[in-house]
N, C-alpha and C positions, 0 to 999 in steps of 0.2 A: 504494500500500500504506500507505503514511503517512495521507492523509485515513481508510481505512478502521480505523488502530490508534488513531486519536484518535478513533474514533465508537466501537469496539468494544472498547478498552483493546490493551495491548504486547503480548498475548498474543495475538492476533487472526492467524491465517495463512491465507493464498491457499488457500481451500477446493479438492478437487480437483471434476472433472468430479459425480460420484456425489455428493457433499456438495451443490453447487450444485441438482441436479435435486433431490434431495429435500428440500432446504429451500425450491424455489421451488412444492414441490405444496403442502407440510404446510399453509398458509393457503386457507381456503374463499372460496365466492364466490359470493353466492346466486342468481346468471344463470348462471355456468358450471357450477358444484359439484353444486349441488341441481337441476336447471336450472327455478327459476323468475322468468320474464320480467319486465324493470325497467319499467313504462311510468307514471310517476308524473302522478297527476292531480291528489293531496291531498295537504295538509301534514300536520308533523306536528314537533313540536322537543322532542328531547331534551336534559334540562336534571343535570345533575350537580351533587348538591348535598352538598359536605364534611362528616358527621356534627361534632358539637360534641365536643371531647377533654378532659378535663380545663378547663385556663383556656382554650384553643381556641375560640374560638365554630364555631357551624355557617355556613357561606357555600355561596352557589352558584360552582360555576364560573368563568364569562364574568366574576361579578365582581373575580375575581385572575388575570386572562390565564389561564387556565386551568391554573395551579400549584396544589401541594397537596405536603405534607411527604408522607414515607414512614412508613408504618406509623399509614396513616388508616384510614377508610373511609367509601367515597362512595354516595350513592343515587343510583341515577340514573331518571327517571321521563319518562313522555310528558304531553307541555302542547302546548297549542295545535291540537290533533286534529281533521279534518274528516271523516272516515272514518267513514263511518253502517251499518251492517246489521252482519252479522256478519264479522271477521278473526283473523287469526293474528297474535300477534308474535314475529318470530324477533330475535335479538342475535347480535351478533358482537363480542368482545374479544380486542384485538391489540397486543401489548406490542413494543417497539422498544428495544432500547440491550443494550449487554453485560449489565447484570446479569441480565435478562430470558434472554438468550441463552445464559449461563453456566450458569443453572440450570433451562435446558431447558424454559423455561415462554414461548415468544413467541406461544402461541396462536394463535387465525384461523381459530378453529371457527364455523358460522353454526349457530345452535341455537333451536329454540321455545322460547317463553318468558311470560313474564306482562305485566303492565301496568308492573311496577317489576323495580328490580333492582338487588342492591348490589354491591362490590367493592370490595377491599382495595388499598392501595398499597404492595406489596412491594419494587417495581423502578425506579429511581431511569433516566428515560430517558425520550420522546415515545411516550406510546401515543394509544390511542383506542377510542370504544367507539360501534360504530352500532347502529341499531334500522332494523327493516322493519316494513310493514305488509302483509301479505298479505291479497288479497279474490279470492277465487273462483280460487287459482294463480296471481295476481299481484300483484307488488312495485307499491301506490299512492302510496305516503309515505314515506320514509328520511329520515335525518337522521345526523349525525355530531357527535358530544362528545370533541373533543382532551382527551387529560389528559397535564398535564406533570408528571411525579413529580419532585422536587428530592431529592437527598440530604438528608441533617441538618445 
């Protein structure tokens, strides 16, 4: 109980049976959920890139461990793409850590989407944000972008 009040703050208590099953659905999952099949053949790498804030400059990701203050906002786009004819892009953003969980926002929706896509840093905690590629009902390409949100 202790490792899980220092991951989720003091207030954190032993969820009962019912709490546990339903926070274990509310995250999607685009082989189970939706049920479209993983069979990756092509790349594809999602790259997060820190909007510029005031004296802030704009950075990418990977170049700061993947940290980022709160109360940013990141782009995140597809680079390096081998995927030819036509596809779908679906997203998936999943946020991690008490503040996220306090105010009922830990997401885990997998959702169609565009070629870009931005998102705000609210939640001071380890999330992540993956991208698919769907061709003809199947997942060819995924990719995963950790974001570490730091307090102030």
């Amino acid at each position: 109980m202790a490792a899980w009040q220092d991951a989720f703050g003091p207030s954190f208590n032993k969820p009962g049976v019912e709490a546990a099953q339903k926070s274990s659905t509310a995250e999607q999952f685009i082989d189970t959920t939706l049920p479209i099949p993983i069979r990756v053949k092509n790349r594809v790498t999602l790259m997060g890139r820190v909007r510029r804030a005031g004296v802030a400059r704009a950075y990418d990701l990977p170049r700061r461990g993947d940290r980022v203050q709160k109360h940013r906002t990141i782009d995140f786009e597809l680079r390096d793409m081998d995927v030819t004819g036509p596809y779908e892009v679906y997203w998936k953003v999943k946020n991690h850590g008490s503040e996220a969980v306090h105010a009922g926002q830990p997401r885990g929706d997998v959702i169609v989407g565009g070629t870009t896509r931005y998102e705000s840093t609210a939640f001071a905690g380890s999330h992540y944000v993956e991208v698919y590629i769907v061709q003809n009902n199947v997942c060819v390409a995924k990719d995963r972008q950790p974001v570490i949100i730091q307090p102030r």
